[in-house]
C-alpha positions in Angstrom: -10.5 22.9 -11.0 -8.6 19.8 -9.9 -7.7 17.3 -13.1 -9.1 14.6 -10.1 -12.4 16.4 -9.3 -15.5 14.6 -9.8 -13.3 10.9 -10.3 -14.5 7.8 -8.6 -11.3 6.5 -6.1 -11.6 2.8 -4.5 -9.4 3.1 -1.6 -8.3 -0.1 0.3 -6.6 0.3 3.7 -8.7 3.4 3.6 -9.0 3.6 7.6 -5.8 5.0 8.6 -2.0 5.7 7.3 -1.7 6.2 4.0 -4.8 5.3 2.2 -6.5 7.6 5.1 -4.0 10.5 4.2 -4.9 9.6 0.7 -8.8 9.8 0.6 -9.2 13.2 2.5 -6.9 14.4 0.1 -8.4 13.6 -2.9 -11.8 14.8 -1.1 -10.8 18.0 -1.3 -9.6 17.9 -4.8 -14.0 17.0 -5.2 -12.9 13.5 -6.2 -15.8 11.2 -4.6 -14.2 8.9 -2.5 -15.2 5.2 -1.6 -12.7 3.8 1.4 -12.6 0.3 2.4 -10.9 -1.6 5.1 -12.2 -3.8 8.5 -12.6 -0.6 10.6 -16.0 0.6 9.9 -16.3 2.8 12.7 -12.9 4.7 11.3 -14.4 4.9 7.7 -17.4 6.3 8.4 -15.3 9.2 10.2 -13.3 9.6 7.2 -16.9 10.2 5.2 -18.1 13.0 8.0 -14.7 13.9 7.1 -15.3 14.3 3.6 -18.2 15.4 3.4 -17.2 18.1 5.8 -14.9 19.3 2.8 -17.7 18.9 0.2 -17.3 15.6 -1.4 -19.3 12.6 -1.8 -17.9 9.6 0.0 -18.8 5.7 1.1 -17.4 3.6 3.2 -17.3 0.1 2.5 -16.3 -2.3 5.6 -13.9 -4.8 3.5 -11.7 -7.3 4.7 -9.0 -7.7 1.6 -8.0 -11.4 2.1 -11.5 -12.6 1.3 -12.3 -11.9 -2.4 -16.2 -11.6 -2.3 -15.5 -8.8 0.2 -13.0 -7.2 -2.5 -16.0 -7.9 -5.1 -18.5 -6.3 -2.6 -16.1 -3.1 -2.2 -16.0 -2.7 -6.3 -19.5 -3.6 -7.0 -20.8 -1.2 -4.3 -18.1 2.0 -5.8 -20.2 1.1 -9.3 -23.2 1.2 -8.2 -23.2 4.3 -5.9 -21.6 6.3 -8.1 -22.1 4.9 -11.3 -18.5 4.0 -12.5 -14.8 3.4 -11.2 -12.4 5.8 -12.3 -9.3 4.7 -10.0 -8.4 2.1 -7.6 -5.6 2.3 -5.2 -4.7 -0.4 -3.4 -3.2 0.7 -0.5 -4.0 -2.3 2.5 -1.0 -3.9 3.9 0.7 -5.3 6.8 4.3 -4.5 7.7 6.6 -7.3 9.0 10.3 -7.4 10.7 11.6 -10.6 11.2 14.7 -12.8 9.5 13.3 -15.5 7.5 14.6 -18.1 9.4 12.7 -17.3 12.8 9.8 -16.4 11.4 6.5 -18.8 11.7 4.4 -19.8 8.3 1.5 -18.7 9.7 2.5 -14.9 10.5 4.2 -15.3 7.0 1.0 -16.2 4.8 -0.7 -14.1 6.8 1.0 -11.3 5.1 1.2 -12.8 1.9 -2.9 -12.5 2.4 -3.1 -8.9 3.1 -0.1 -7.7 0.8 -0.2 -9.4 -2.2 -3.4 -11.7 -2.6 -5.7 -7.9 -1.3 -4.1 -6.7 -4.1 -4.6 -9.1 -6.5 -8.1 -9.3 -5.5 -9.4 -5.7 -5.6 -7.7 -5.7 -9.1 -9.2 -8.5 -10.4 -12.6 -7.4 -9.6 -12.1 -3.8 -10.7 -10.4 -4.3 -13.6 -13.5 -4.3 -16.2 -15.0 -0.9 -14.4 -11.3 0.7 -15.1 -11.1 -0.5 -18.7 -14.2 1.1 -19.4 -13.2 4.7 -18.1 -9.4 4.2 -19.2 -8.8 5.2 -15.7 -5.6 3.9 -13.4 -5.2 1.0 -11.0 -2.2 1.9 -8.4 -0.5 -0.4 -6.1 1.8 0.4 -3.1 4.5 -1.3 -3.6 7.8 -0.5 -1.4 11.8 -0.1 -1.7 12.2 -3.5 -0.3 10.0 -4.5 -3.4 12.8 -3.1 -5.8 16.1 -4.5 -3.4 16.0 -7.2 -1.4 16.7 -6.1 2.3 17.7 -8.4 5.5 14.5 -8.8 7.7 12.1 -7.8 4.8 12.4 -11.0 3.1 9.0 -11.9 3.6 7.5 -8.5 3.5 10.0 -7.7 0.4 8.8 -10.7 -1.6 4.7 -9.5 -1.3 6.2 -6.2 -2.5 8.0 -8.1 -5.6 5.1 -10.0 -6.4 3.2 -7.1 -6.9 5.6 -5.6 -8.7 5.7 -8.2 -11.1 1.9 -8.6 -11.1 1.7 -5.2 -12.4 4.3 -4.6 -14.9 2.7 -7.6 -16.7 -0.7 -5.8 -16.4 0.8 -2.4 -17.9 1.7 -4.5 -20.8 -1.6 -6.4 -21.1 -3.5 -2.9 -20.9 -1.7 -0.6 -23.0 -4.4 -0.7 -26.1 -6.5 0.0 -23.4 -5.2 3.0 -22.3 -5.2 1.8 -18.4 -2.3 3.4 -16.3 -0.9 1.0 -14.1 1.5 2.6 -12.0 3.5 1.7 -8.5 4.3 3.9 -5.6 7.3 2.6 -3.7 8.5 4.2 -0.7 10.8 4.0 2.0 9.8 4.4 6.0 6.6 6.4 6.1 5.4 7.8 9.8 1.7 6.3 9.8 0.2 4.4 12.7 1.8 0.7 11.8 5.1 1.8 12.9 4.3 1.3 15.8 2.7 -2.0 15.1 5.3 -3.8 12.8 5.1 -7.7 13.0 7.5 -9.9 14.3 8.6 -13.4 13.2 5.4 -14.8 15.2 2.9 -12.4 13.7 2.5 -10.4 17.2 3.5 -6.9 17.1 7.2 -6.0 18.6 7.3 -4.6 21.9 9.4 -1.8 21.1 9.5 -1.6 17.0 12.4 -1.9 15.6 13.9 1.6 15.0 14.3 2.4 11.4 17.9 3.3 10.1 16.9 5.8 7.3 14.8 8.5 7.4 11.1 8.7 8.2 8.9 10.0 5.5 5.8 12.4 5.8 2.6 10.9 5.3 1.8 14.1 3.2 4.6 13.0 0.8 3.7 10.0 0.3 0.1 11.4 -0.8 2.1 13.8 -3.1 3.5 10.7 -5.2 0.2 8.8 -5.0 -1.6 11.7 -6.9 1.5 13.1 -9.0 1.5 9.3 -10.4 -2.1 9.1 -11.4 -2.1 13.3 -12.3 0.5 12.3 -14.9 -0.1 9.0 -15.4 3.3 7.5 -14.3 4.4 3.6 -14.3 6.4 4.4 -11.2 7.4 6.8 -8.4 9.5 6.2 -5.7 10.0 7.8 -2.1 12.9 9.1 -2.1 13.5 9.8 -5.8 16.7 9.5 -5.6 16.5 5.8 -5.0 16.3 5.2 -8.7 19.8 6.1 -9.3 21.8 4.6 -6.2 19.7 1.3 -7.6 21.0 1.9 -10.8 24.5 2.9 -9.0 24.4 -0.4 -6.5 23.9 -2.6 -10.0 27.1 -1.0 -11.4 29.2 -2.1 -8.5 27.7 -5.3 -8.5 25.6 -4.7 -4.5 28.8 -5.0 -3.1 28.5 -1.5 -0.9 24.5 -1.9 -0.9 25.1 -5.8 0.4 27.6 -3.9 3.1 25.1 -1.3 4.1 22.3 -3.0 4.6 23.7 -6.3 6.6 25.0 -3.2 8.8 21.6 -1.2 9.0 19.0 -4.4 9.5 20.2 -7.0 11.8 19.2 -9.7 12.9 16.3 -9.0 16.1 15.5 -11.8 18.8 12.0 -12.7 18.9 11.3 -12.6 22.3 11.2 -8.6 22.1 7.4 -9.3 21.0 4.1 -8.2 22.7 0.8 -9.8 22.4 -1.2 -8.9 19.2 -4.4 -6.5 19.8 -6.7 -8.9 18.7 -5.4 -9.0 15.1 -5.1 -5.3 14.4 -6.3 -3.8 11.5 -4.8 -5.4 8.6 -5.2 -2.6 6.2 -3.3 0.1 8.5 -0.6 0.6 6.1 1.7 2.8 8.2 4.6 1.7 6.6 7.9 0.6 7.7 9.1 0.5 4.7 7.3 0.5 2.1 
């Protein structure tokens, strides 16, 4: 029997990528599942899905940037099944673009989805996970541990969260919450292909990422090894903790060099329309 059977897992972003990847695995680890993003056609296929693999599941159409949606979400996990064990806030938007070129609007737009989504579902499940001493986990990102060139804006959502919840683990230790952070690198989910540019319009051709690409599967692994074992933080690679450690030695001066050399500077006009404002909560990851 599965130490996650029989939990109660709040999934934002639930549609696709990673929090998609994420639900049907816990599913069949008999955790009962409640995904939530704007795609309600795709969420109830991930139920059929679940249920298919003998779980209970709900799907709860949620848009993260509006908070009484984010309540709705966590109110409706409590009172289907009863209680919140674990939410995982996994809904974000990826974005490629110097700071400089890019627009305020496309810029707080994914301030909305990556940092105030969080903040929201948080907020609002907070109580339900104090009461089960359960685990609230964010999806943070490498760029949200080292500041990168063309992830400044995407990078600083990723801080802020960061820093919302290292203040939070400290808050909730007599409670005996985990608060954890998964931060990866490039992860192969559907927003690659649908990485923002400075405009907030996808790029025509995405950018091609200069490390490697990252298995959805293992991204899942970290997600679940982090609550299993109630971690503060894992990161995609692992071995991303020490070159940090490494890079802070030598004072960023072969980091800086690196990464001016692996992210230039892209010129806008290699953007394509937007489909309509796709999903916000695809979190395919560039990096996280």
């Amino acid at each position: 029997m599965h130490r996650l059977r029989d939990k109660v897992v709040l999934i934002t972003g639930g549609s696709s990528g990673i929090g998609k990847a994420t639900a049907l695995r816990l599913a069949r680890y008999g955790a009962r599942v409640v995904v939530a993003s704007r795609n309600l056609a795709a969420l109830d296929a991930i139920v059929q899905s679940a249920e298919k693999l003998g779980a209970e599941a709900l799907a709860v159409q949620t848009d993260v940037t509006d908070p009484e949606q984010c309540r709705h979400a966590v109110e409706a996990a409590v009172e289907h099944f009863g209680r919140l064990d674990i939410l995982i806030c996994s809904a974000g938007l990826s974005m490629r673009a110097y700071f400089a070129d890019s627009s305020l609007e496309a810029m707080e737009r994914v301030v909305r989805v990556n940092f105030l989504g969080t903040l929201y579902c948080t907020h609002f499940a907070l109580p339900h996970i104090r009461k089960t001493a359960g685990s609230l986990v964010a999806m943070s990102s490498l760029t949200g541990i080292r500041g990168v060139p063309s992830y400044a804006l995407y990078g600083a959502t990723k801080f802020a969260v960061e820093g919302l919840y290292d203040s939070l683990r400290l808050e909730l230790k007599r409670d005996k919450v985990n608060v954890g952070v998964v931060a990866p690198g490039f992860v192969e989910t559907p927003l690659r292909e649908n990485v923002l540019g400075p405009t907030g319009q996808s790029w025509q051709n995405p950018p091609p990422p200069p490390f490697r690409i990252w298995p959805v599967e293992k991204c899942v692994d970290r997600i679940l090894r982090l609550i299993v074992r109630r971690r503060r933080r894992i990161n995609l690679p692992w071995f991303m903790g020490p070159l940090f450690w490494l890079d802070e030695i030598v004072f960023r001066l072969i980091g800086n060099a690196i990464l001016r050399y692996a992210f230039p500077r892209i010129l806008p006009q290699a953007e394509k329309p937007s489909r309509q404002q796709k999903e916000p909560q695809v979190h395919a990851k560039e990096p996280r």
